[in-house]
Each structure stands twice: as C-alpha cells, then as structure tokens.
C-alpha positions as CSV (number, residue, x, y, z in Angstrom):
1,X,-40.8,-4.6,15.8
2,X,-37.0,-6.0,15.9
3,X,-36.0,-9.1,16.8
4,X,-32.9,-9.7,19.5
5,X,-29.5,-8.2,18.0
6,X,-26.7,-10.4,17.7
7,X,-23.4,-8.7,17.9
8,X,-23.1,-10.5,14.6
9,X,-25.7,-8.1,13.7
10,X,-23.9,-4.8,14.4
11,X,-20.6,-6.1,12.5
12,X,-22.2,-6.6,9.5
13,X,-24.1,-3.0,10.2
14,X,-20.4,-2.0,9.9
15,X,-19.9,-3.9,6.4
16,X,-17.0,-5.9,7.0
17,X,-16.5,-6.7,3.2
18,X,-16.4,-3.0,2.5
19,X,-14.0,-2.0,5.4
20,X,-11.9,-4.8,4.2
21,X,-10.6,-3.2,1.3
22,X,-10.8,0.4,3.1
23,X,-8.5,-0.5,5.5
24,X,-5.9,-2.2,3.4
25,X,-6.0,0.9,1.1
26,X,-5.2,2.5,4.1
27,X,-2.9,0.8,5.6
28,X,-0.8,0.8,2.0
29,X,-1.0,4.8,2.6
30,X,0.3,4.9,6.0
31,X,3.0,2.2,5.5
32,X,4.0,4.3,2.2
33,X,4.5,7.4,3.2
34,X,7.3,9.0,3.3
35,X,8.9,9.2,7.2
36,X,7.7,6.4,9.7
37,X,5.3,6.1,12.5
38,X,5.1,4.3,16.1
39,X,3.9,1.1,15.7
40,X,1.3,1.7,18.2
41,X,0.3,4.5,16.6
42,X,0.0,3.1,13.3
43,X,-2.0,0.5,14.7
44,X,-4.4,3.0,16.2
45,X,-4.5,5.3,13.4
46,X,-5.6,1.7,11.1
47,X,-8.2,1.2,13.9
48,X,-10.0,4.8,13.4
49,X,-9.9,4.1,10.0
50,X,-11.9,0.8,10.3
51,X,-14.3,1.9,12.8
52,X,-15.1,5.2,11.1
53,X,-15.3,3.7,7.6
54,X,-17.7,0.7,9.8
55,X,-19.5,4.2,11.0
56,X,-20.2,5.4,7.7
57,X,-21.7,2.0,6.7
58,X,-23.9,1.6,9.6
59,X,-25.0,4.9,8.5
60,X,-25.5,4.4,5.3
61,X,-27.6,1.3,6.4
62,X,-29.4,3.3,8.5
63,X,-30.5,5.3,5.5
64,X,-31.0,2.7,3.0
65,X,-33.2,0.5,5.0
66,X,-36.1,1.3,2.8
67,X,-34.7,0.6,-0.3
68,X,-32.4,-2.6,1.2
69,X,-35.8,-4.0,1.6
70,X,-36.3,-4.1,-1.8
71,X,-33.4,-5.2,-3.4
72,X,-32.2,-9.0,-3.3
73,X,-28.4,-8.5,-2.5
74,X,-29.4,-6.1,0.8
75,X,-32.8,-7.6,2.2
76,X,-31.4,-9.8,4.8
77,X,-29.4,-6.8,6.2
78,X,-30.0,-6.5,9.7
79,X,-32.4,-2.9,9.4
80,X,-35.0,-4.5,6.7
81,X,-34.6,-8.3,8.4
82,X,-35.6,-6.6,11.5
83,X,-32.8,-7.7,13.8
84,X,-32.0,-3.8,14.6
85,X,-34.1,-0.2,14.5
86,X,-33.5,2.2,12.3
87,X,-32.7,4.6,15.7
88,X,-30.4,1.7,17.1
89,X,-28.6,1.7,13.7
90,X,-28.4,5.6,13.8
91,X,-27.0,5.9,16.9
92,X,-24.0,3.4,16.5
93,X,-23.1,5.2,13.4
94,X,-22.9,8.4,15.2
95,X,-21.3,7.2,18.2
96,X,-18.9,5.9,16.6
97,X,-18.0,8.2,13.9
98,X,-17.0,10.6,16.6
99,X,-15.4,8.1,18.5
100,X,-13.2,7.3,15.2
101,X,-12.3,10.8,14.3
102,X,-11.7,12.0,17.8
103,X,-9.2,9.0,18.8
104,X,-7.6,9.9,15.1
105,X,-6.7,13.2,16.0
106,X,-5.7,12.7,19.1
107,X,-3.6,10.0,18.7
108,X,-1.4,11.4,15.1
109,X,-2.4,14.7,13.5
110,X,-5.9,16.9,12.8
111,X,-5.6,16.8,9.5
112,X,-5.6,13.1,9.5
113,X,-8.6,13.5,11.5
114,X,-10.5,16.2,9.9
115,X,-9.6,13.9,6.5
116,X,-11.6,10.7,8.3
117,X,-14.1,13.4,9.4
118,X,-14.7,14.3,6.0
119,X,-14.8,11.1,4.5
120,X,-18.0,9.7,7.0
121,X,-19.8,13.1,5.9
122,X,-19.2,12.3,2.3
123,X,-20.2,8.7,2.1
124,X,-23.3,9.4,4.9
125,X,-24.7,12.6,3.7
126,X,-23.2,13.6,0.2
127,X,-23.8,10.3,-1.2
128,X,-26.0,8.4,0.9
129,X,-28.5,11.1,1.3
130,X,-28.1,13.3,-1.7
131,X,-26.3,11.6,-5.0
132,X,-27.7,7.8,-5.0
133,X,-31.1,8.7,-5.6
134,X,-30.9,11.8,-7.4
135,X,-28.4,11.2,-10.4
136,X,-27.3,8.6,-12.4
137,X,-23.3,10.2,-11.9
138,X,-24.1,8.8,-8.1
139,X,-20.9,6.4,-8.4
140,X,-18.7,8.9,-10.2
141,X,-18.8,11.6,-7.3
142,X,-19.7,9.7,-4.4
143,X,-16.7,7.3,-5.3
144,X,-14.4,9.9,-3.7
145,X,-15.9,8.7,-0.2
146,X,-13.6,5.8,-0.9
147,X,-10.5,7.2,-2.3
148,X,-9.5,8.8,0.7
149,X,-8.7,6.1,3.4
150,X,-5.1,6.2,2.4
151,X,-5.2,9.2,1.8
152,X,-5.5,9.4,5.5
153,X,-3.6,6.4,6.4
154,X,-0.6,8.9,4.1
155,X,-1.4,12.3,6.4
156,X,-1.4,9.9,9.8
157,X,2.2,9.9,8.9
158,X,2.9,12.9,7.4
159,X,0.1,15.5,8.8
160,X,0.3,16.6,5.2
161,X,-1.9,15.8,1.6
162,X,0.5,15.5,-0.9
163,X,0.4,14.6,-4.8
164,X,1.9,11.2,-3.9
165,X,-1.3,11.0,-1.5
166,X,-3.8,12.4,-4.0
167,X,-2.5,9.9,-6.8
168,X,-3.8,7.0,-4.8
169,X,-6.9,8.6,-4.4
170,X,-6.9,9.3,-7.9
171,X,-7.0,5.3,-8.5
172,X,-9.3,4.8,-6.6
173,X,-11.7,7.4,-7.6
174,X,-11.2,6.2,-11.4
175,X,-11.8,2.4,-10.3
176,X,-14.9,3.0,-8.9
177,X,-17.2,3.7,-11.8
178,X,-16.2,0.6,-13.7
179,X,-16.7,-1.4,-10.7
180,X,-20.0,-0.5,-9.4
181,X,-21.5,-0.1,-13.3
182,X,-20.4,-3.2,-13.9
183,X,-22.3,-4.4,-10.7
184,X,-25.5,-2.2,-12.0
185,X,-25.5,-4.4,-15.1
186,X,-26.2,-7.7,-13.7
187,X,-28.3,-6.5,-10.9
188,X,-30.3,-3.8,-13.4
189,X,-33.3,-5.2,-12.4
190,X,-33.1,-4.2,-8.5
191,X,-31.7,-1.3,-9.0
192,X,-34.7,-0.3,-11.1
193,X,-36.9,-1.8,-8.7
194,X,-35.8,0.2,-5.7
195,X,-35.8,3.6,-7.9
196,X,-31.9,4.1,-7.7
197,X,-30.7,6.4,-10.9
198,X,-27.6,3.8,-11.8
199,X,-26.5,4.9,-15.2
200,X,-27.5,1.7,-17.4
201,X,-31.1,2.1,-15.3
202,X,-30.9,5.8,-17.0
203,X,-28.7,5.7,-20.1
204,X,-29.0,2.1,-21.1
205,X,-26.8,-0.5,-21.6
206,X,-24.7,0.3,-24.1
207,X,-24.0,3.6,-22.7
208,X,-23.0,2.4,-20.0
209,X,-20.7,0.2,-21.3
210,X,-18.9,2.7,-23.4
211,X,-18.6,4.7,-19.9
212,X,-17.0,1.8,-18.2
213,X,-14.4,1.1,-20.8
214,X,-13.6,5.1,-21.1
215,X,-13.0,5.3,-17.0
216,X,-11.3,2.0,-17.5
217,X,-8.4,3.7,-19.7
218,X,-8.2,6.6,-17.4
219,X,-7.6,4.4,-14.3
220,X,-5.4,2.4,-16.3
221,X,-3.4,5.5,-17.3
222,X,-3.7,7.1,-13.2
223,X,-2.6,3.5,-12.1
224,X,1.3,5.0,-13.8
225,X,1.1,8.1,-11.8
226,X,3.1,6.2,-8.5
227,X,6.0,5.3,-10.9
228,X,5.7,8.7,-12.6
229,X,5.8,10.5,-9.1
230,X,9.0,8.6,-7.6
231,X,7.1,6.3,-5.1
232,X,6.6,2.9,-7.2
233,X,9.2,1.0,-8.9
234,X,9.7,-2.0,-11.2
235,X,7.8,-4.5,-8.7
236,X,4.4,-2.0,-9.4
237,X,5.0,-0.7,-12.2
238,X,4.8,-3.9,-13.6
239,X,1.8,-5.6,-11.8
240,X,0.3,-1.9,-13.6
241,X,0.7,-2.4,-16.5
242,X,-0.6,-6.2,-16.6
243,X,-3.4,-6.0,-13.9
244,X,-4.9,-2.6,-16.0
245,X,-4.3,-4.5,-19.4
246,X,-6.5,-6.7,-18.0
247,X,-9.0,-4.6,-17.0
248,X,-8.8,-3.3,-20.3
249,X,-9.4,-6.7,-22.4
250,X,-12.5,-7.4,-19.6
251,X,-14.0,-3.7,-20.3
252,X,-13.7,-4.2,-24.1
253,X,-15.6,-8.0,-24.2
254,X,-18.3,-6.5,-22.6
255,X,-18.8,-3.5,-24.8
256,X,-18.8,-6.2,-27.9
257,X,-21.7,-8.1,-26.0
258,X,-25.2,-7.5,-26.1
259,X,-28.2,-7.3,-24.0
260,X,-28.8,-10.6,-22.8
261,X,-27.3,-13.6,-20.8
262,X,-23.9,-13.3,-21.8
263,X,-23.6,-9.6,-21.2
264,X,-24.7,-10.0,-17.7
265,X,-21.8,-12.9,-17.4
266,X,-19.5,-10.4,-19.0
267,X,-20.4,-7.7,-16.5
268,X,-20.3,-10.5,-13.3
269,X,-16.4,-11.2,-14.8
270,X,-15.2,-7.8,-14.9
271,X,-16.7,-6.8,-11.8
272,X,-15.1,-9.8,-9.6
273,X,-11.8,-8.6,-11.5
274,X,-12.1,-5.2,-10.7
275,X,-12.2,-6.6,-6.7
276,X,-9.1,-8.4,-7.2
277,X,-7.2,-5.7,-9.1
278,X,-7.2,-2.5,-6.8
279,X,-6.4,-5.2,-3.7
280,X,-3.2,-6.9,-6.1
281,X,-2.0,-3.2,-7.3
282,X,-1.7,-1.5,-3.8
283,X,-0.2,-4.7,-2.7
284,X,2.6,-4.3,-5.3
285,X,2.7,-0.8,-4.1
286,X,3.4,-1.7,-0.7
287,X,5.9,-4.7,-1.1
288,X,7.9,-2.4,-3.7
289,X,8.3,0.3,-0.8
290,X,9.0,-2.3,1.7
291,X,11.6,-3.7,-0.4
292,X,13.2,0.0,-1.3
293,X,12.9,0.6,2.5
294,X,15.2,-2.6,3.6
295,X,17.6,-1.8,0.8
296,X,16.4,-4.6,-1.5
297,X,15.2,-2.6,-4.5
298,X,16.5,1.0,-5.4
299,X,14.7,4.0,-6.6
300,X,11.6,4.5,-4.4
301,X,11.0,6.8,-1.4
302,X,11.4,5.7,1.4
C-alpha cells in the first residue's frame, strides 16, 4: 500500500540534486557552442534536458526501489517510503521521457533529440538494469549516461557532435569514477548490504584508491583538452589547472590513509570537492566564452 503523493513526491522522483548539475552541464554546452540559438529555443531545449534527465531518475527509482530500501542514503525515497507505486513511478518516467525527447526534436534538431533519447536508455536500462549490479566497472561505463547533457545542450545548437562536444563529455566521463568511488568508500557498508558490485565492495580499499587517483590524473589531463581545442582561454585554463591540482592533492591523501576513521573522512573530502569542481570548471568555461563572445577576452570561439 502507498500513502497520498505529494507533488513534493514526484520532484524528488525526478532527483532534483542530480538534474541540477545535468542541466548546468548542459546549459554550458549549448551556450558554448559555436553559432547561437533563439532564446526561446534555448530555453526549451534546457527544459527537455531537465525533464528527460528527471525521466531517467524516476526510472531509475523505479528500478531501485528494492535495493533503496536497504540502503540509509535512499530509504526515505518516495518508492521504498511508500508515498508512490512502483507502476506510478514507471509510468511518469516513461511519460515523460517521450515527452522530453519528442519536444527536443521538434523544437531544434533530431540529433539533439536522438542524443537525449540515448542518454535516458543509457542511464535506465544500460546502467540501471544491467551494469550496477553486475560489475564492479558499473560507474566507469555507466558514467557516460552523464557526460552527454552538454553534449546535447552543444548539438541543440549545432545539429552536430563535434570533438569540442565530445571533450566535455570526456570530463565528465573521467570525473565520474573518482566521484562516486570516493562516495563507495564511506558508504561501503550499504553498498555491501544492498549487494551492489562497487569496486572497494569487490577489490578492496586500497585498490580502489589507486583507481581513484589514476582516473584522477586522466581527468585532470582531459580537463586541458578545451584550451587545447580552441574553445577555452586563460579564464579556464587557469581555474584547470588549480581546481584539478586539487583534485590531485585530495586523491593522493587518501591513497596514504588507511582503513579506518580517517580514510572514510578522507574519502567524505574528496568527494564534496569533486561536486564543487566539475560545477566551478564548466563555469569558467562558460564565463571565458561569454567574455570572448562580447569582445572582452580574445582567442576563443565564439
């Protein structure tokens, strides 16, 4: 039995959190790219974007609920707290994934569209349903479901995928392992609990840790591909190098911790900086363009 939804209840269905740093990923790849777009479009095109990364969440939700009512951080979700069905759930995902992709289409380019169609398959059913609980390399593939929001925010401009486009994927992509393994580190224990193959749950912790610092240095190295590619200047370039030698000095700490208190403190740190880093170096992206665009700064596409 369910109790009485709460429109509260089918945001956070949507995970709000989540979509918040989807859609400003996006929203950095549209604003961007190369060429312009109607206002009203752009805002429409954003709006897909939110709505079918909200889709793939409710989804994914929908999916989960066994295990999210097992673990501590996802039992008061509104599937295992019993405020919405399972088939409630299910249907609001798939209503309004094709709502999202549809609109998408119509409104700028099918590429952009099939992109967003693409990327609620691969979060839903590539990850959801077939990598989280069957590998402990879950995060490594299934992190492509969110590198491509601005990848589709870039072809709601363009209609195109470039390597401008697939460099910001790229970042993302590498940014997601040490993220999320540094989450599995201090949460080990429901992870393990729910039967979820996370990689220090299957390698162990020190593994782990070595993995985390290795994709570290490749993101920090992939975070240089903008200002290697034309479309980032000094302003990013920069924030880059700082924000990933940061990253770096976190990633490092931890592998010289144990297996105790303070690694679990060590993992918490990097993992809240890892948050604040992809949000601060697509914002430098995006205020370096906008300056090249209005003639303030030299150098970038625009």
């Amino acid at each position: 039995m369910t109790g009485e939804a709460r429109v509260e209840d089918y945001l956070a269905l949507l995970k709000p959190n989540v979509m918040q740093l989807v859609v400003f990923t996006a929203i950095v790849g549209l604003l961007v790219a190369p060429g312009g777009i109607n206002p009203l479009i752009g805002f429409i095109a954003v709006l897909c974007i939110a709505i079918g990364a909200g889709a793939a969440g409710a989804l994914n939700m929908w999916y989960d609920a066994d295990i999210d009512a097992i673990m501590s951080r996802t039992i008061n979700r509104p599937i295992p707290a019993g405020r919405i069905s399972g088939g409630e759930a299910l249907i609001f995902g798939v209503v309004l994934s094709v709502f999202s992709v549809v609109l998408l289409g119509l409104a700028t380019n099918w590429v952009a569209g099939g992109l967003l169609a693409f990327t609620i398959f691969f979060y839903a059913v590539i990850y959801t349903v077939w990598l989280k609980r069957s590998t402990s390399q879950n995060i490594v593939i299934g992190g492509a479901a969110g590198a491509f929001p601005p990848m589709v925010g870039w072809a709601a401009v363009t209609g195109t995928i470039t390597l401008e486009s697939i460099a910001l994927f790229l970042i993302i992509f590498l940014w997601t392992p040490p993220h999320f393994w540094a989450l599995a580190l201090y949460k080990q224990s429901d992870y393990g609990a729910a039967g979820i193959p996370m990689l220090p749950n299957v390698k162990g912790v020190p593994h782990t840790k070595v993995q985390i610092l290795i994709y570290t240095v490749l993101l920090a190295a992939a975070a240089m591909l903008p200002t290697l590619l034309g479309f980032a200047g000094l302003i990013y370039t920069v924030v880059a190098v700082l924000s990933g030698a940061g990253f770096l000095v976190l990633a490092w700490r931890l592998l010289r911790t144990g297996e105790d208190v303070v690694m679990r403190k060590s993992a918490r740190a990097l993992f809240n900086y890892s948050l604040g880093y992809l949000f601060v170096l697509f914002l430098a992206l995006l205020v370096d363009n906008m300056l090249a665009r209005y003639g303030v700064l030299p150098g970038v596409l625009s």
